[in-house]
C-alpha distance (Angstrom), angle and dihedral (degrees) to the residues before:
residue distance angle dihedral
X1 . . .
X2 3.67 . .
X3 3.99 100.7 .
X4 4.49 91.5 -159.6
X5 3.88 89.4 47.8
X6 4.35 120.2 29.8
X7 3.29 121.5 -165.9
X8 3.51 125.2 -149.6
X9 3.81 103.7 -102.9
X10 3.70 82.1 49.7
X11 3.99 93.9 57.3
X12 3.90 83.5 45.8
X13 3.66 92.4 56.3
X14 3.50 94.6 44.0
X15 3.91 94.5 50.4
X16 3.72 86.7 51.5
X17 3.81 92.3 52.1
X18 3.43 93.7 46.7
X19 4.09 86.1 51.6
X20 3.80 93.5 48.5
X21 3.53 88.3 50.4
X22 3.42 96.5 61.5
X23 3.85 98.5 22.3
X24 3.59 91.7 137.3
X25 3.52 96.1 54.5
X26 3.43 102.4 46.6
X27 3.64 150.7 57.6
X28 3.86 109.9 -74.2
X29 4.02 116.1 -107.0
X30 3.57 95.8 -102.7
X31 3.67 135.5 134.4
X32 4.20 88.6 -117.4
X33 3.93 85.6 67.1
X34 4.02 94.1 45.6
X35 3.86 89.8 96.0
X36 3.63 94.7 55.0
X37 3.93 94.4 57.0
X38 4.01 91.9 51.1
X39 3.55 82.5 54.3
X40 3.74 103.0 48.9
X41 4.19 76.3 36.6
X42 4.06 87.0 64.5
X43 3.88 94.8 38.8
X44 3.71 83.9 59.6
X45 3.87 100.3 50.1
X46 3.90 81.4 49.5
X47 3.69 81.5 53.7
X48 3.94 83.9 52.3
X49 4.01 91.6 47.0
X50 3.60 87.4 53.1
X51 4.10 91.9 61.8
X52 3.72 90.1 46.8
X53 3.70 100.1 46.7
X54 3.81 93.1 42.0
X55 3.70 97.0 42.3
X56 3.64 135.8 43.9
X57 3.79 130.7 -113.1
X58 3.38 90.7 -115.0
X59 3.96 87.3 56.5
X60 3.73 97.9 51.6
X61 3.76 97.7 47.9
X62 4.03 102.2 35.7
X63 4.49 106.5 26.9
X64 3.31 106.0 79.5
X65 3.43 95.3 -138.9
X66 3.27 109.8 40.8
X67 3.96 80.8 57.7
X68 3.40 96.0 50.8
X69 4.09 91.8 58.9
X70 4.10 94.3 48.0
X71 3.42 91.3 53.2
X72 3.75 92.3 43.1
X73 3.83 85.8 49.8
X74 3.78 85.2 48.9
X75 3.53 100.8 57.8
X76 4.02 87.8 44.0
X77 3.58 82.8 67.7
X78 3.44 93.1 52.9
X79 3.36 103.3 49.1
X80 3.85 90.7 53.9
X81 3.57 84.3 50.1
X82 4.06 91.1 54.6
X83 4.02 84.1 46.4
X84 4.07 83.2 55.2
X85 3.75 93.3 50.4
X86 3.42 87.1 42.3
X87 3.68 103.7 51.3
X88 3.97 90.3 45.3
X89 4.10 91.3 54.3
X90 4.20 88.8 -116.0
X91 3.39 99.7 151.3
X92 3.92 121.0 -162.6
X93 4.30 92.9 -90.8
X94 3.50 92.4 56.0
X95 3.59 97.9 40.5
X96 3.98 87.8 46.5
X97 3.80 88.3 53.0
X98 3.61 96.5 47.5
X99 4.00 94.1 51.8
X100 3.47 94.2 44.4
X101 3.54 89.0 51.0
X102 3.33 91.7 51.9
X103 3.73 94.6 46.7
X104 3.73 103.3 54.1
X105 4.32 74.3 47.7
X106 4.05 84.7 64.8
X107 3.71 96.3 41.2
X108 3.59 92.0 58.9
X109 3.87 98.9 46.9
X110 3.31 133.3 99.4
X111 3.83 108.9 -141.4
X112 3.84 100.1 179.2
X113 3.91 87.0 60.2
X114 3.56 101.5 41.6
X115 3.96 87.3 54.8
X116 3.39 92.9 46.0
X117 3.68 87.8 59.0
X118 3.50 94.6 48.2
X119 3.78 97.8 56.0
């Protein structure tokens, strides 16, 4: 594991440490339980909103601390995410194929049009 760059099987394996960890604690790693971490996901990206809408731009990306606790938000996000994957059995292939999928999707879309459309 490359601690200044993870990759995504590594923030799976962490997440299930973490879970294993406290496995008697918490909620077991089943798909039943997935819905619970997208919403403790979304209660963290409000967490998120809450830096943005209380602080300024300027805040986030120059005070030190005020940095430190978006991007500590941020990766609260993501580790609820991982605890999604997780949950669901999407391991960090399929995921990976999905996204890229989904990417080359993007690159080959034209967004002006397709909003034009819609309005």
């Amino acid at each position: 594991m490359n601690k200044d760059d993870l990759k995504i099987s590594d923030m799976l394996d962490l997440s299930k440490k973490l879970w294993y960890e406290n496995r008697e604690k918490w909620s077991p790693m089943s798909p039943e339980y997935g819905k619970d971490f997208i919403l403790y996901m979304i209660e963290e990206i409000g967490e998120v909103v809450a830096i943005i809408k209380k602080k300024n731009i300027n805040d986030i990306m120059d005070n030190e601390e005020v940095r430190e606790r978006f991007v500590e938000e941020l990766s609260d996000v993501m580790m609820y995410y991982m605890d999604v994957l997780n949950r669901f059995g999407i391991d960090s292939e399929e995921f990976t194929k999905s996204y890229l999928k989904k990417f080359e999707n993007n690159m080959n879309r034209d967004y002006s049009k397709e909003y034009d459309d819609y309005i």
